[in-house]
N, C-alpha and C positions, 0 to 999 in steps of 0.2 A: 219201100218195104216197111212192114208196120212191126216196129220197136217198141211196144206201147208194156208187152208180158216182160221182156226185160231191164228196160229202164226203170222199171220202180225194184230189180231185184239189189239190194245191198252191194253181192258179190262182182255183178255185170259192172256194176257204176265205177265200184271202186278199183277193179280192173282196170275200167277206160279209162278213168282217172289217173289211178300210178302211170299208164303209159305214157301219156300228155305231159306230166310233169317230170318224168323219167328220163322219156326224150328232149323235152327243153334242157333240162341238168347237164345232159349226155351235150347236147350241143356247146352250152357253156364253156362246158368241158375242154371242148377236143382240139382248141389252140395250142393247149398243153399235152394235147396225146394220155389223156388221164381218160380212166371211166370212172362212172361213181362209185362200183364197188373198187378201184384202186384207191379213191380218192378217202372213202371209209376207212380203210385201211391204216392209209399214212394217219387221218386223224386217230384212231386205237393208239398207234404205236408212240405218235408221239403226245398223249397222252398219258401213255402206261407205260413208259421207257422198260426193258427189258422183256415185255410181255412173253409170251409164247407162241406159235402159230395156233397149236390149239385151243387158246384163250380166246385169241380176235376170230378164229374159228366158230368156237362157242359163241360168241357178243353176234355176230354179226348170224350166226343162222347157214353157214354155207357150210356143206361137208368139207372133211378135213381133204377129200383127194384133189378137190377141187380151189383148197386156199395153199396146199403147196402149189400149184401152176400160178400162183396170182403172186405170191410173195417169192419164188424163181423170179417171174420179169422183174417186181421191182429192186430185185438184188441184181440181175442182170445190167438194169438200169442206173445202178448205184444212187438210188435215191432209199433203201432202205437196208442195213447191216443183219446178217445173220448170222450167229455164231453159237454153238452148241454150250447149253447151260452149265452151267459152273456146277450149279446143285444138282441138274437130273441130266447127265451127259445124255438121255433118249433125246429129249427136248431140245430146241432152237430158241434161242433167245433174241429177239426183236428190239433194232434202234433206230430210229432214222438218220441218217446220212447228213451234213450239210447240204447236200444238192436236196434231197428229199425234204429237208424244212425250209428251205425255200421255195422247193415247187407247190408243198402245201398252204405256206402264206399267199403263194398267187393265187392257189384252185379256191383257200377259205375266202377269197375277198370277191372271185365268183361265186361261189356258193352263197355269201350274203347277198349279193345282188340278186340271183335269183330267189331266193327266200323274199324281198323286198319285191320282186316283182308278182311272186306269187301272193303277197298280202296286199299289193294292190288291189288285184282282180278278187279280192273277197273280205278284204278286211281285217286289220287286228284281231275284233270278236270273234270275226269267221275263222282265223289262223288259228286262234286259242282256243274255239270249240271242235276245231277237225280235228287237231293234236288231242283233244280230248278225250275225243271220239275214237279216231283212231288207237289209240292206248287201252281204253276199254277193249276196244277188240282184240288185241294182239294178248288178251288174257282170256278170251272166250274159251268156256269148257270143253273139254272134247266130251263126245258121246263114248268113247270109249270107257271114260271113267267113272259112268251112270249105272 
């Protein structure tokens, strides 16, 4: 089949792209029964100790109905603490767990591996101009605001 109209589109590539490396991530993964947006997560929280749901909500881009089901498992899970904020009793306040910051010391030391396998197959420069790259675009204007 001739690919030829979409392989030079931006959107097509980078599509395939994320998938490929998405799915590699995802398979890193799932010794630990973690996905990468769980795995996103635990890093937020235990970088932002107390955060909010709807903070790591916000940072990460997923709707808010869809990060309460994600942070339910990993409180289910007891690898992440949930407990209604002291300051805005609406709000949830987010901690990781000791079982949660250890399971994220295992997932971060996949997650570097794979990052190291992904700058094999293209290079430090190539890492640090796709990061580049990709960051420009994740501020591209909308039409909307033309």
């Amino acid at each position: 089949m001739d690919m030829t109209s979409l392989k030079v589109t931006v959107g097509y590539t980078l599509r395939r792209a994320q998938a490929v490396v998405f799915a590699d991530f995802s398979e890193a993964l799932s010794d630990l029964k973690l996905r990468p947006v769980q795995y996103s997560v635990l890093l937020l929280v235990d970088q932002n100790p107390g955060t909010s749901q709807s903070s790591v909500s916000a940072a990460l881009g997923i709707q808010k109905a869809n990060i309460v089901a994600i942070i339910a498992d990993l409180v289910d899970r007891r690898l992440v603490r949930r407990q209604r904020s002291p300051a805005d009793g609406r709000s949830y306040s987010l901690d990781l767990s000791s079982a949660g910051k250890v399971l994220l010391s295992r997932a971060s030391q996949l997650q570097s591996a794979h990052e190291a396998k992904l700058e094999a197959h293209i290079g430090a420069s190539g890492r640090s101009r796709l990061l580049e790259l990709l960051e420009r675009l994740m501020h591209l204007p909308s039409d909307a605001s033309s």
